[in-house]
C-alpha positions in Angstrom: 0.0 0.0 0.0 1.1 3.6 -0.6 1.9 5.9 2.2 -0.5 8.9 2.0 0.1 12.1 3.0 -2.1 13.5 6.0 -5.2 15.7 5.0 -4.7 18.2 7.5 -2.2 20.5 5.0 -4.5 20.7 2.1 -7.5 21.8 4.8 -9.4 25.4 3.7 -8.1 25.4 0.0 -11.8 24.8 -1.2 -12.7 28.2 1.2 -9.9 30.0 -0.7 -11.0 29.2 -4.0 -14.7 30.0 -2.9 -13.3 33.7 -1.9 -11.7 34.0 -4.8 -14.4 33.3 -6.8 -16.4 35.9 -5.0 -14.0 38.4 -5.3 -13.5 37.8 -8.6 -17.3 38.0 -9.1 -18.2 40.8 -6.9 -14.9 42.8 -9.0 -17.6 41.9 -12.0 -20.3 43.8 -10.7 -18.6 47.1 -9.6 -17.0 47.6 -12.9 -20.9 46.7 -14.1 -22.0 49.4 -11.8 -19.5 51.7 -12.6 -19.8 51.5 -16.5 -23.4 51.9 -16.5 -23.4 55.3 -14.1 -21.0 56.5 -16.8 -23.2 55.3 -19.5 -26.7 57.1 -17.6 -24.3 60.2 -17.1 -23.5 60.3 -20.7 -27.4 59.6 -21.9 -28.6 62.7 -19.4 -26.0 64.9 -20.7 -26.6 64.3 -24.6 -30.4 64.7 -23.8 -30.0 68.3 -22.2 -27.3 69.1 -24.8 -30.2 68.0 -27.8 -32.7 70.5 -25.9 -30.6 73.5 -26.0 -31.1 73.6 -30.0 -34.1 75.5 -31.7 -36.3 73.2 -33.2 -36.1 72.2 -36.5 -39.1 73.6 -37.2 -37.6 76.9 -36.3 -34.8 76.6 -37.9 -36.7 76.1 -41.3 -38.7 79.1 -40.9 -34.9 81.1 -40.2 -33.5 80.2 -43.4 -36.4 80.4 -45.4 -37.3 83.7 -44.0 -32.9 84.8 -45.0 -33.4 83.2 -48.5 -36.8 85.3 -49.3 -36.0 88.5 -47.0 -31.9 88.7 -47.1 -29.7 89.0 -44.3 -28.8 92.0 -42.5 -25.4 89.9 -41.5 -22.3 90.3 -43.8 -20.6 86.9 -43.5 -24.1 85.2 -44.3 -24.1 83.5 -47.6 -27.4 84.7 -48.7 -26.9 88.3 -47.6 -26.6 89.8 -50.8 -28.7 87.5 -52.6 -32.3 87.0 -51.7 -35.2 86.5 -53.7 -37.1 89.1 -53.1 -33.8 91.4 -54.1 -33.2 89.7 -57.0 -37.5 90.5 -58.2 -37.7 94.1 -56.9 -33.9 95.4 -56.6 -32.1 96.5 -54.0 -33.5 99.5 -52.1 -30.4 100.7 -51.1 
């Protein structure tokens, strides 16, 4: 028969693997936690900087309004050329 070594030494190694395990696990869910805070921080922020913009409603009725009135501003590209300019002349 072959001698055998006493169980005593390899006592608790089951327990460490078992922490381990958890640790490993509960490492898992705080990166979980922490990328999805990021991700909700991230949503909020590019839903308030979405409603900071004029509508594009708005924004229709602008440039129609600068491509049939003109533009009193001098780096626009329509301020020289509007419709309504290019029917009656300029009044200036």
């Amino acid at each position: 028969m072959a001698c055998r070594k006493p169980r005593a030494q390899r006592r608790g190694v089951v327990l460490l693997l078992v922490l381990a395990l958890l640790a490993v696990f509960g490492v898992v869910v705080l990166a979980f936690v922490v990328v999805t805070g990021f991700a909700r921080r991230g949503a909020e922020t590019a839903k308030l900087h979405q409603v900071q913009y004029d509508p594009p409603e708005k924004t229709l009725y602008q440039v129609l309004m600068q491509v049939v009135r003109g533009s009193n501003n001098p780096t626009s590209a329509v301020w020289c050329h509007s419709l309504l300019e290019d029917i009656y002349g300029d009044a200036a």
